[in-house]
C-alpha positions as CSV (number, residue, x, y, z in Angstrom):
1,X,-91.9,155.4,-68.2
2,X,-94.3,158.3,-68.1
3,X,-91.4,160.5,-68.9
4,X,-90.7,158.7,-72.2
5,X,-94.5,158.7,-72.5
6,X,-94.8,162.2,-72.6
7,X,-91.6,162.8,-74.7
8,X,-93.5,161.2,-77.3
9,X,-96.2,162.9,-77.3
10,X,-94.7,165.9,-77.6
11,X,-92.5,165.1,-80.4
12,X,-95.6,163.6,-82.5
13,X,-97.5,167.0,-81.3
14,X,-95.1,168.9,-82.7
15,X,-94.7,167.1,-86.1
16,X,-98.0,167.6,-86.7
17,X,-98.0,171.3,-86.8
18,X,-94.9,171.7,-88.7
19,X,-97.3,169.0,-90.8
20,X,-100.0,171.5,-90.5
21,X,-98.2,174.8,-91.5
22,X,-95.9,173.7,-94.2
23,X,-99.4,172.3,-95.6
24,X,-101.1,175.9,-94.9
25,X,-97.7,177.5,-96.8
26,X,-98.3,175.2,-99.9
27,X,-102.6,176.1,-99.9
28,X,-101.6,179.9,-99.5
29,X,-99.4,179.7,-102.6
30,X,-96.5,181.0,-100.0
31,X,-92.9,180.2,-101.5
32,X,-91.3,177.5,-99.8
33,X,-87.9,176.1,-100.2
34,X,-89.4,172.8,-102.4
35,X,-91.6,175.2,-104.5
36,X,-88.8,177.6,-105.3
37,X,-85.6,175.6,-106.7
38,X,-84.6,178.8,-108.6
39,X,-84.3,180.7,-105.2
40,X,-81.3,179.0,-104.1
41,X,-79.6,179.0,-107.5
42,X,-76.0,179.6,-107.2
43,X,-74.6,183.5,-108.3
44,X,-73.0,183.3,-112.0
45,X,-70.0,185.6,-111.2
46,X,-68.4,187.0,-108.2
47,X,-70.6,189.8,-106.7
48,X,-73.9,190.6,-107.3
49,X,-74.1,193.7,-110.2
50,X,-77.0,196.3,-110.0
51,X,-74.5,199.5,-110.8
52,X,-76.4,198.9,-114.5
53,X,-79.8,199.4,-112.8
54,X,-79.0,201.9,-111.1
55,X,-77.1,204.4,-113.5
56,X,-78.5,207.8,-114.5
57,X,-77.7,209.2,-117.9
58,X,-75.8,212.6,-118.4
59,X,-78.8,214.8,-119.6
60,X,-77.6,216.6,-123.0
61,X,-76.3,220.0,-122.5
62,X,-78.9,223.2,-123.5
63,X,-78.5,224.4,-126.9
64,X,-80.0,227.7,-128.0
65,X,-80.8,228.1,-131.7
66,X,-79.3,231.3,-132.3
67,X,-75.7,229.6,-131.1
68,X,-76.2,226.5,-133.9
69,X,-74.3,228.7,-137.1
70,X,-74.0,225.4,-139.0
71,X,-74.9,222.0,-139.0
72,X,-74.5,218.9,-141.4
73,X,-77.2,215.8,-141.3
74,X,-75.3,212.4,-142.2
75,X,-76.7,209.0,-142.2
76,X,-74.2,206.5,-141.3
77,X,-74.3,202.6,-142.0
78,X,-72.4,200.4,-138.8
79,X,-71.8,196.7,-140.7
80,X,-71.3,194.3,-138.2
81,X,-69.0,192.3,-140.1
82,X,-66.1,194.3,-138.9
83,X,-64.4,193.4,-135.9
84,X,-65.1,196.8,-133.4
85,X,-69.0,196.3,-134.2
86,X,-69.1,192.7,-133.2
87,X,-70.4,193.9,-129.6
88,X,-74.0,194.5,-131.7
89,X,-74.5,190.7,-132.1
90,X,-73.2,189.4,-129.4
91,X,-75.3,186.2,-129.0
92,X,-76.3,186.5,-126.2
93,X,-77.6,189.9,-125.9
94,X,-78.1,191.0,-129.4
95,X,-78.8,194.8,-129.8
96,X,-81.6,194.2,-132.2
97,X,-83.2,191.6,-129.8
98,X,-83.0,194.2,-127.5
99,X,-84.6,197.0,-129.8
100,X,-87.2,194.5,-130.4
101,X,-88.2,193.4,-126.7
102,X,-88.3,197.0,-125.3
103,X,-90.9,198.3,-128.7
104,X,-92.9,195.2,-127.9
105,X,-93.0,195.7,-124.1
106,X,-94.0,199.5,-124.8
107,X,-90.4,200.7,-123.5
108,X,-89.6,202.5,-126.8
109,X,-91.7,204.0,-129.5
110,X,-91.1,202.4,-132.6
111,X,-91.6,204.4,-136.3
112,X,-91.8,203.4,-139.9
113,X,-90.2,206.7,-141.4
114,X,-87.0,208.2,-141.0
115,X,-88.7,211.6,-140.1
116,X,-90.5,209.9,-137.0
117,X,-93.7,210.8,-137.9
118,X,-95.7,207.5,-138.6
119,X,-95.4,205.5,-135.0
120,X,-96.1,201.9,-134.7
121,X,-97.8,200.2,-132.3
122,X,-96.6,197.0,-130.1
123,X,-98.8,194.6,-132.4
124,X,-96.9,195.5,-135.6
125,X,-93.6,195.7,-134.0
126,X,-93.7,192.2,-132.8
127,X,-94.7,191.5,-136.2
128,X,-91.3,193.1,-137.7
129,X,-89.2,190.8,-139.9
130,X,-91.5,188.1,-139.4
131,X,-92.6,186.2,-142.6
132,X,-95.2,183.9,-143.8
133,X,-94.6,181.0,-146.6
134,X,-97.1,178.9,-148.0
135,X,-95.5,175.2,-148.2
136,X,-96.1,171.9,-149.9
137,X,-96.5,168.6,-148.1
138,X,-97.0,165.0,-148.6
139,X,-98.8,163.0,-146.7
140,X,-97.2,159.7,-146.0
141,X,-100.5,157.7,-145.6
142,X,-102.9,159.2,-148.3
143,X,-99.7,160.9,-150.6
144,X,-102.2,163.5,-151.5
145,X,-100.4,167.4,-151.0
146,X,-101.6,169.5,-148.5
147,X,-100.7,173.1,-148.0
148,X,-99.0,174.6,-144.7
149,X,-98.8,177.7,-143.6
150,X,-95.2,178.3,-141.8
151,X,-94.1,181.2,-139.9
152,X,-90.6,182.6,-139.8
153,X,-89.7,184.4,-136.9
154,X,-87.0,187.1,-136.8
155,X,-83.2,185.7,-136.9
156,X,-80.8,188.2,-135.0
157,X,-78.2,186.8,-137.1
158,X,-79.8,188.3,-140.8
159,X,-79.4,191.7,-139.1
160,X,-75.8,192.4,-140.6
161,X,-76.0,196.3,-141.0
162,X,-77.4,199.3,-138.6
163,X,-78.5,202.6,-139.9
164,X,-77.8,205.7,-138.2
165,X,-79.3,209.1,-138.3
166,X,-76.9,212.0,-137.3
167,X,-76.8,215.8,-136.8
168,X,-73.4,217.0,-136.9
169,X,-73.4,221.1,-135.7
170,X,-71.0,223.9,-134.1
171,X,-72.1,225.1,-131.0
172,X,-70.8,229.0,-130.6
173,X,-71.7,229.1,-127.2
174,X,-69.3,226.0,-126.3
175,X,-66.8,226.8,-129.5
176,X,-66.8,223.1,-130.3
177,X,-67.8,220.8,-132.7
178,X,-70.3,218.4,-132.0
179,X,-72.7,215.4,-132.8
180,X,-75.9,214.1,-131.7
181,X,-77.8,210.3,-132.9
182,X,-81.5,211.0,-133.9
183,X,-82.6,207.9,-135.3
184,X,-81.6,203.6,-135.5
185,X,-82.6,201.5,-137.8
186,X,-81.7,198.0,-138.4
187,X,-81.7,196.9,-141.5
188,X,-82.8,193.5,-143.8
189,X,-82.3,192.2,-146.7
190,X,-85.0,191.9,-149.1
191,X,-84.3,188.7,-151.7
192,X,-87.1,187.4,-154.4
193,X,-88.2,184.3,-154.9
194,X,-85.6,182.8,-155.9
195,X,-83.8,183.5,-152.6
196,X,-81.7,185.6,-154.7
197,X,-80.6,189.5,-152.8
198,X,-82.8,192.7,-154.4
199,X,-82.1,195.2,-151.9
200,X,-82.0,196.5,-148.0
201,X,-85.0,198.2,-146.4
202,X,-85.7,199.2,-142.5
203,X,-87.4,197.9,-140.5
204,X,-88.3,200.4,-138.2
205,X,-87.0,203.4,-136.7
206,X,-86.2,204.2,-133.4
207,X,-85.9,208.4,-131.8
208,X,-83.0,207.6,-130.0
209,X,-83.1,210.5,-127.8
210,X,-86.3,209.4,-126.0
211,X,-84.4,205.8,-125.5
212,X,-81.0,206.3,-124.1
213,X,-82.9,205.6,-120.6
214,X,-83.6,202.3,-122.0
215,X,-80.2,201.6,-123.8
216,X,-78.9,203.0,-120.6
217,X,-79.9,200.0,-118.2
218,X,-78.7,197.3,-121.0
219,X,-75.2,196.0,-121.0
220,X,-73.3,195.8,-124.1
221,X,-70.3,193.5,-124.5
222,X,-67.0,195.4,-123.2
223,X,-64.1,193.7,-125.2
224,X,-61.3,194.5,-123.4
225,X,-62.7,194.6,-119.6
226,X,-65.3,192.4,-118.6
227,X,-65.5,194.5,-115.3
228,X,-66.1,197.3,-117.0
229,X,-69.3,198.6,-117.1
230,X,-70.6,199.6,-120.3
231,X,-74.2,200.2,-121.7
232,X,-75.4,200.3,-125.0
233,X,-76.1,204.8,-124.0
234,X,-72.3,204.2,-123.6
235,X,-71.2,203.0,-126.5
236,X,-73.2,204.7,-128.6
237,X,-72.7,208.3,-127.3
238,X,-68.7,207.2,-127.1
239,X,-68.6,206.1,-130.9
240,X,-67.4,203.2,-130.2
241,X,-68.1,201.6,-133.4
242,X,-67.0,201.8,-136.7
243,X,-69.1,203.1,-139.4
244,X,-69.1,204.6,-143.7
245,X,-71.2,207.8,-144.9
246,X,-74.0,206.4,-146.4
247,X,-75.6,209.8,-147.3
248,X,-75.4,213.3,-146.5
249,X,-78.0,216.1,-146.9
250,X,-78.0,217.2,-150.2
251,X,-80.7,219.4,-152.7
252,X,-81.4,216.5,-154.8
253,X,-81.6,214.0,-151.3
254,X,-80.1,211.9,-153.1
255,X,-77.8,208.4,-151.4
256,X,-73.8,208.5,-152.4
257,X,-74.6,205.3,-154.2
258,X,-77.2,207.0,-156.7
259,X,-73.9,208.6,-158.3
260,X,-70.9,206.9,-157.2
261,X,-70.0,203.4,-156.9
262,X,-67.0,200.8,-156.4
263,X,-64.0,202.8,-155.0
264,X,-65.7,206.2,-155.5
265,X,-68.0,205.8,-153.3
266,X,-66.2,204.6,-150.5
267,X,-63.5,207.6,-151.0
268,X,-66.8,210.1,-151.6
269,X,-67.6,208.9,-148.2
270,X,-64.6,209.5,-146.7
271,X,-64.5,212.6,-148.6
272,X,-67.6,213.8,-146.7
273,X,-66.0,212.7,-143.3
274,X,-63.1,214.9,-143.4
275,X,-64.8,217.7,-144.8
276,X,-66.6,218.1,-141.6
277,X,-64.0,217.8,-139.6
278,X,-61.9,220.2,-141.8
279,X,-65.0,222.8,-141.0
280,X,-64.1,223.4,-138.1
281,X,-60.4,223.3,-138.0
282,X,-60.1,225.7,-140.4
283,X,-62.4,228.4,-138.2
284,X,-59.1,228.4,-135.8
285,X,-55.8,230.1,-137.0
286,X,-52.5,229.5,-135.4
């Protein structure tokens, strides 16, 4: 009897200070398995990936000016329409979602001109294809009309076209031909009133040099391996994407379309392609 007595009392003693210290965890604010649920949350694939987080970008090569004997600026437009450059809006990681989360986090610097001069700050990024409409409502009780301001955030999907800033050059030193991103920029359409489309115009402008690190740790959709590790650094620096010569640097910095149009501009722009890579082919005689 006084065994049983005093196996009670122990058992009671000792639910009263797990009692006592799972109520201390909760007061401390100290993560428990109850307060938690996410903590336990099952893995969404078959080993845990950090090679992403982890990955160091190939620092560009040194270039001396003397060894740069020519060099061709061409700005490039990637559509996303076509099938290769549907990895940019991937639903759900979107490269301009992602331009737009690292300039509003302070990741990226953000500019307003092609030239990179004119820098934004965070505030006005976030504000970046964001619009304001003024709308007309009824009220169902009085019917008198009321005016509502409405907000319209920034759809991923009315991104359909990327701009690209590129220097294309010969390096002597390395005796090869050779290509280097200087600036992204999405672009939007810009309709009247009416709804009806007037033109494109950037958004912004991003010095892509100064963000492969970021682009680097983001994961762009790989199409043919889903094992395959492949950043957004990746893909860009790769080429894998298909693009048209929008402009080239000219004396009159003038756009292809300011004098061609139709069919002649598209084979103007093609035009300019293999005339750069004619450059160099015919430096080497066989």
């Amino acid at each position: 009897m006084k065994f049983k007595f005093l196996l009670l009392l122990v058992m009671l003693s000792g639910g009263m200070l797990l009692s006592n210290s799972a109520f201390a965890q909760i007061e401390s604010g100290t993560k428990t398995e109850s307060s938690d649920p996410d903590e336990d949350a099952p893995l969404d694939d078959i080993v845990e990936r950090t090679i992403m987080q982890e990955k160091k970008i190939l620092a560009y090569d040194h270039l001396r000016e003397h060894d740069i004997f020519w060099e061709k600026r061409i700005w490039r437009v990637i559509d996303v329409g076509e099938k290769i450059n549907k990895t940019f809006v991937y639903p759900k990681a979107p490269f301009i979602n992602i331009l737009m989360d690292a300039a509003i986090d302070g990741e990226i610097n953000v500019y307003s001109d092609e030239d990179f001069t004119n820098k934004l700050d965070p505030n006005e990024a976030s504000s970046m294809g964001s619009s304001v409409d003024t709308v007309y409502i009824m009220d169902p009780e009085t019917y008198e009309e009321k005016v509502e301001i409405v907000r319209n955030d920034l759809n991923w999907e009315d991104i359909k076209r990327f701009r690209v800033k590129e220097v294309w050059f010969f390096d002597a030193e390395a005796s090869q031909l050779r290509v280097r991103i200087l600036g992204i920029s999405p672009l939007r359409d810009v309709n009247d009133d009416n709804g009806n489309f007037r033109y494109e115009q950037p958004m912004f402008w991003i010095y892509y040099p100064d963000c492969r690190e970021t682009l680097a740790r983001h994961k762009a959709f790989n199409m043919f391996n889903d094992a395959g590790v492949l950043s957004w650094e990746d893909l860009l620096e790769m080429r894998f994407f298909s693009s048209y010569v929008y402009k080239e640097s000219n004396v009159y910095d003038r756009r292809l379309k300011d004098y061609k149009s139709e069919v002649d501009l598209l084979l103007e722009a093609q035009k300019i392609h293999d005339k750069i890579f004619n450059f160099e082919h015919d430096l080497w005689s066989y």
